[in-house]
C-alpha positions in Angstrom: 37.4 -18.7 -0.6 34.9 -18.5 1.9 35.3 -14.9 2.0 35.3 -14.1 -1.7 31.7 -15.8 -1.4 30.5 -13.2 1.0 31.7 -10.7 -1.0 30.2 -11.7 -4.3 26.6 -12.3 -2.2 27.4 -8.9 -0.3 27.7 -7.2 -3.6 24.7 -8.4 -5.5 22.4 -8.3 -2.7 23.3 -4.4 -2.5 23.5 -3.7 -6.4 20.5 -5.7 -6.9 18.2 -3.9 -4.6 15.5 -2.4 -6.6 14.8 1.5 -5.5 11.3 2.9 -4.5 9.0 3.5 -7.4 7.3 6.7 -7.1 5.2 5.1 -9.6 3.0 3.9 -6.9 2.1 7.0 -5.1 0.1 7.9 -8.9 -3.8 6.8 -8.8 -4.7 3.8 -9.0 -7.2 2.8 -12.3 -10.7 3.9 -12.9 -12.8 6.9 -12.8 -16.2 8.0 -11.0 -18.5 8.5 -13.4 -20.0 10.8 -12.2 -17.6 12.2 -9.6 -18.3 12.9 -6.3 -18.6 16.6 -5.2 -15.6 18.7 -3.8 -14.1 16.7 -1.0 -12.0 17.4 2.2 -9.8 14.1 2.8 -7.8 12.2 4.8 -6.1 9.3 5.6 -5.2 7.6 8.7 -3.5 4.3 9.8 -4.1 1.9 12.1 -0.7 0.5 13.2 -1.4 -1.3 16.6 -1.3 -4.3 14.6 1.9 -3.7 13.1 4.1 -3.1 16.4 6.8 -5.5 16.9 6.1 -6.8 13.4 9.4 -7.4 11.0 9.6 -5.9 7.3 8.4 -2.7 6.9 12.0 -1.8 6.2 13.6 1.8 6.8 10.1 3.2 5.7 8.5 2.7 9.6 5.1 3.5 9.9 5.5 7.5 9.6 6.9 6.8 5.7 3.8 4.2 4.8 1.9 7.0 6.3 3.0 9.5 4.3 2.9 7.6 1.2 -0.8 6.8 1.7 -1.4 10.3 2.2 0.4 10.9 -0.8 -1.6 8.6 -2.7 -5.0 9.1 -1.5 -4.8 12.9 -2.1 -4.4 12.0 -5.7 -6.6 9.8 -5.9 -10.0 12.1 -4.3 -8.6 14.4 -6.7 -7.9 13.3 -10.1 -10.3 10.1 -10.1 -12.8 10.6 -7.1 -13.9 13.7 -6.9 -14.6 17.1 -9.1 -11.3 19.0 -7.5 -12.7 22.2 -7.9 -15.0 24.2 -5.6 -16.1 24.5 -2.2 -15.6 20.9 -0.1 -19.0 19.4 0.3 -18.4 15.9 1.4 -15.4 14.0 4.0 -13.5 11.3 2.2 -12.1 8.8 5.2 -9.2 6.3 4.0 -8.4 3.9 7.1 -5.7 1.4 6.2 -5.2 -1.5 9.3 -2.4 -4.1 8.8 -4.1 -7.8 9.6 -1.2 -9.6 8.7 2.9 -9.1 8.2 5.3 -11.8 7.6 9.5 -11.6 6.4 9.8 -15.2 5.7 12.9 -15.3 8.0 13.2 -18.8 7.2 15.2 -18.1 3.7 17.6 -15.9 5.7 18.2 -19.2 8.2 19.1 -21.0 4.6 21.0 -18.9 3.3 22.7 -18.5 6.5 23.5 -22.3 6.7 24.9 -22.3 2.9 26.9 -19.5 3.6 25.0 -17.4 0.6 26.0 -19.8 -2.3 22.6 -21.3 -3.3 21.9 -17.2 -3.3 24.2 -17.2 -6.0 22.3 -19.4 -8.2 18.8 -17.2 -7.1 17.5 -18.9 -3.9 15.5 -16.3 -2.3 16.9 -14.8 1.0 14.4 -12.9 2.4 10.3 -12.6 1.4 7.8 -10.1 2.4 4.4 -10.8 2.6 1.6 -8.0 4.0 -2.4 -8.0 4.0 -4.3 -5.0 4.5 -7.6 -4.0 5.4 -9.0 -0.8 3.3 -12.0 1.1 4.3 -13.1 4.1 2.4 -16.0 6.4 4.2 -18.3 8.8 2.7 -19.0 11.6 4.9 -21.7 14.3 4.4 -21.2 18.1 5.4 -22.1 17.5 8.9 -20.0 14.5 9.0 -23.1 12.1 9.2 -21.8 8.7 7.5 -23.4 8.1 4.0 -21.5 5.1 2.8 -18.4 3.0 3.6 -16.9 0.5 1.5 -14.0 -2.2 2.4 -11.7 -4.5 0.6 -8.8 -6.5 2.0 -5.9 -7.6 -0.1 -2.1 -8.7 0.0 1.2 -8.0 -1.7 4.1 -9.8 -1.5 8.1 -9.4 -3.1 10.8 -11.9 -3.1 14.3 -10.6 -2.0 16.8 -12.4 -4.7 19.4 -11.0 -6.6 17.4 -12.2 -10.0 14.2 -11.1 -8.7 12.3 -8.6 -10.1 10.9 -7.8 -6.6 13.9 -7.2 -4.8 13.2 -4.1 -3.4 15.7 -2.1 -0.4 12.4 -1.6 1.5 10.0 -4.3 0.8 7.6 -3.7 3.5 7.5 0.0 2.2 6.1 -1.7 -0.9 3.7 -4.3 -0.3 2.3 -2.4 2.0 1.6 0.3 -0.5 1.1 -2.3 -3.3 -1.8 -3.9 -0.9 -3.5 -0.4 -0.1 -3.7 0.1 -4.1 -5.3 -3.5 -4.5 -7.6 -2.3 -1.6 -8.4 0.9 -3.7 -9.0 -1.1 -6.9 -11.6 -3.6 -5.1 -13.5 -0.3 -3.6 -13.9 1.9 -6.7 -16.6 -0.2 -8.1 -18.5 -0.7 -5.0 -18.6 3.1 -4.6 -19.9 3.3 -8.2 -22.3 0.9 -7.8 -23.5 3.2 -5.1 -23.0 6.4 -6.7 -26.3 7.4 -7.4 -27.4 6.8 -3.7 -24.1 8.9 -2.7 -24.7 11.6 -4.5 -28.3 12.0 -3.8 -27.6 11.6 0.1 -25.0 14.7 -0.4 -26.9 16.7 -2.3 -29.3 16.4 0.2 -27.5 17.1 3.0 -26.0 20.7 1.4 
């Protein structure tokens, strides 16, 4: 009996796992109005704070990389930027992870139940990631002209009736906190726009 338990669990844990939504490499919400000249970007990561860390899934840090790559490029050129032309300005994303948790302790419970209260939807794992955005503004000679910040957090609850039970939940609430980041910065860089825009024109 015990082992037709583990089976059930076994089964639903892997048929339940939600797959990766590509959904969340598209933009985020929200236009620059108006946009910010032609832009070179790029994105890096800061991942010292992430070493020995649990619950960035299969993903590791080189597949969040790439997905906030991914993303940003969209972003600087379908909501941030006019794509066309010669680059005139340096668009900086830096992404640092300030805080990663699994929630091991429903794994421990779930362990010492043998997966039955699983059955009836007690969580068995939970993923919980903050992250620090900063977005820089970068002239032609790569003199700073603004830089705007916004931290925020995701989180997704492994059960076989969640709706967040994802095969690689660190994969995304890490990208699902880098979006928040993004949504928090847009309007500070409107608010700024006209300065922005001035400074770079400027600089040209």
């Amino acid at each position: 009996m015990r082992h037709f338990y583990l089976l059930l669990l076994l089964t639903g844990l892997l048929g339940g796992c939600r797959a990766f939504d590509p959904k969340l490499l598209e933009p985020t919400a929200g236009t620059l109005a108006p946009k910010l000249p032609t832009a070179t970007q790029a994105a890096q990561t800061d991942w010292i704070v992430l070493i020995g860390a649990p619950g960035l899934g299969s993903a590791g840090p080189r597949g969040g990389s790439r997905d906030v790559n991914t993303l940003f490029e969209r972003e600087v050129r379908e909501t941030l930027t006019d794509p066309y032309g010669t680059p005139n300005c340096y668009l900086l994303l830096t992404t640092t992870i300030v805080s990663n948790r699994a929630g091991l302790g429903w794994a421990v419970a779930s362990g010492a139940t043998l997966g039955g209260l699983n059955l009836l939807g007690m969580p068995f794992s939970r993923s919980r990631m903050v992250v620090d955005t900063k977005l820089d503004v970068l002239d032609r000679q790569r003199r700073l002209v603004g830089s705007y910040r916004a931290t925020a957090e995701a989180k997704a609850l492994g059960s076989i009736f969640s709706s967040t039970n994802y095969g690689t939940p660190g994969r995304v609430v890490y990208l699902q906190a880098v979006r928040a980041g993004l949504l928090q910065i847009k309007p500070q860089l409107q608010a700024d726009i006209t300065r922005v825009q001035a400074a770079l024109l400027a600089a040209r």
